[in-house]
matplotlib code that plots the C-alpha trace (Angstrom):
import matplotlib.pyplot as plt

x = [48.1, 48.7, 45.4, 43.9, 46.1, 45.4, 41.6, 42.5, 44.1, 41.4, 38.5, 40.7, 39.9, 36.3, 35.5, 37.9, 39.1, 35.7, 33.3, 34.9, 34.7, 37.6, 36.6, 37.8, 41.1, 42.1, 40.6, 43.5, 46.7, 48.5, 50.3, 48.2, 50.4, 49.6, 45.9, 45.9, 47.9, 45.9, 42.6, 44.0, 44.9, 42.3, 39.9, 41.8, 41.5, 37.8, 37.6, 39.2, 37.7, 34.4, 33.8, 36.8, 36.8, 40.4, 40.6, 43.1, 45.0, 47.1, 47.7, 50.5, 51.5, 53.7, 54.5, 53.8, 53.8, 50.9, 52.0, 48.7, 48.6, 46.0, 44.2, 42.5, 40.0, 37.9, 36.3, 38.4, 35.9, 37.3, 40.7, 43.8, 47.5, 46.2, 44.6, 41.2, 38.4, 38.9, 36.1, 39.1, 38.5, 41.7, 43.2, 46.6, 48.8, 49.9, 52.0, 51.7, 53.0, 51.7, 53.5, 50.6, 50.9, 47.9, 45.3, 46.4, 49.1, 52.5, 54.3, 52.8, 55.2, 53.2, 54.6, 51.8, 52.6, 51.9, 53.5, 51.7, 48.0, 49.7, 49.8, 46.7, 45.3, 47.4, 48.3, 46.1, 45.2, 46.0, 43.7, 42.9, 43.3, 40.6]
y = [77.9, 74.8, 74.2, 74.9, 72.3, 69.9, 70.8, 69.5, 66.4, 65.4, 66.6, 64.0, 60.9, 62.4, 62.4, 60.5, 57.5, 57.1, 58.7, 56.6, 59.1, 58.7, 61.1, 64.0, 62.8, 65.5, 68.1, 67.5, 66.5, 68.6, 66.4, 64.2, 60.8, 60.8, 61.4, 57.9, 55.8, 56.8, 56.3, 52.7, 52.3, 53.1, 51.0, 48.2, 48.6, 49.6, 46.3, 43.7, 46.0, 46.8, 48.3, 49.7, 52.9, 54.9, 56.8, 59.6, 58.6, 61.6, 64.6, 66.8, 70.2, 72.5, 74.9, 73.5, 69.6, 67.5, 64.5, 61.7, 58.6, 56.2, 52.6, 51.5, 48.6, 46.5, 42.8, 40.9, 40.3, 40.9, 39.6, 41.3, 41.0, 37.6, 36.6, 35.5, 36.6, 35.4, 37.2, 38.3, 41.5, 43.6, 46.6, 47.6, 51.1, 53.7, 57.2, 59.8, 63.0, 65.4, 68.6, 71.7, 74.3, 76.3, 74.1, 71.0, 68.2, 68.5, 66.0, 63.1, 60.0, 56.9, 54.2, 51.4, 48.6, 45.9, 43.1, 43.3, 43.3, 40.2, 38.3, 38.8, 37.9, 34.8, 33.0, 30.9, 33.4, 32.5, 30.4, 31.6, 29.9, 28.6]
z = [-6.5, -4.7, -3.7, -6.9, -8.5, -5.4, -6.5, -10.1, -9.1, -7.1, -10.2, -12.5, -9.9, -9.4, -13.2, -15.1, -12.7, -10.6, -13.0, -16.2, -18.2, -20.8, -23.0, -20.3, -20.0, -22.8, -20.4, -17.9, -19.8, -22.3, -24.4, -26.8, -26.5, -22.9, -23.0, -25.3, -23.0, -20.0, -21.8, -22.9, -19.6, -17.8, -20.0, -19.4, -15.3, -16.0, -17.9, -15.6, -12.2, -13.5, -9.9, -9.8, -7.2, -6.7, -3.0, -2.5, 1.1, 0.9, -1.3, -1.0, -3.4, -3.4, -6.3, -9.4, -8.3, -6.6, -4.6, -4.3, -2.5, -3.1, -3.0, -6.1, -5.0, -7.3, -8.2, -10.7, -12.9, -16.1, -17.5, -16.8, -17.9, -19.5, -16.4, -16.8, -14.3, -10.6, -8.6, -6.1, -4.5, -4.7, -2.8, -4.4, -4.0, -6.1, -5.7, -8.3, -9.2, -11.5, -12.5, -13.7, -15.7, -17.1, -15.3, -17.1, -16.7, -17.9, -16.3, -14.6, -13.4, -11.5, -9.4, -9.1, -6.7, -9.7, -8.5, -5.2, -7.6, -9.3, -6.3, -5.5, -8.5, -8.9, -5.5, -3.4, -0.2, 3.1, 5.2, 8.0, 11.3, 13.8]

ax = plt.figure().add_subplot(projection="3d")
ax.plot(x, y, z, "-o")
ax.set_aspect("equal")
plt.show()
């Protein structure tokens, strides 16, 4: 079972994340309310990071739970959070869980590292030295 379920997790970056294709989202969570906010959110990323591409670093399961660690990359070519277009590339962190149950999320809880995307987006870089 818990390779099957790692096998879903990765299918939802593969089609839905990567492949931008919204209108799957419904294919892999359960509850209604969720599949909007993740379309909404995702077209917002797909918006501001029109080359947006998600990798899985890690992916961990066990029972009904998959552990994934990844690095969303992108071109900040689209506004974000009010933030109008800066041409930055950005690499920013996430760790998600999702809980499974009859081939389709029931429980899915996201820690983005948001703050460190902000920075990028909004502070001068560092030069770097001769």
């Amino acid at each position: 079972m818990s390779e099957q379920n790692k096998e879903r997790v990765r299918r939802y970056y593969e089609q839905v994340l990567n492949g931008r294709d919204l209108d799957a989202v419904g294919e892999f969570f359960a509850d209604e309310r969720i599949v909007e906010g993740v379309r909404g959110g995702c077209f917002r990323y797909f918006e501001a990071f029109p080359d947006l591409h998600v990798s899985i670093d890690e992916l961990v399961a066990e029972g009904d739970r998959v552990f994934c660690r990844s690095t969303m990359t992108g071109t900040h070519d689209g506004e974000y959070k009010g933030i109008p277009p800066t041409g930055r590339h950005i690499a920013s962190e996430s760790a998600e869980v999702f809980r499974i149950a009859d081939d389709k999320f029931v429980g899915y809880w996201c820690l983005a590292n948001v703050a460190g995307l902000m920075r990028q987006l909004t502070e001068e870089p560092v030069a770097a030295s001769a």
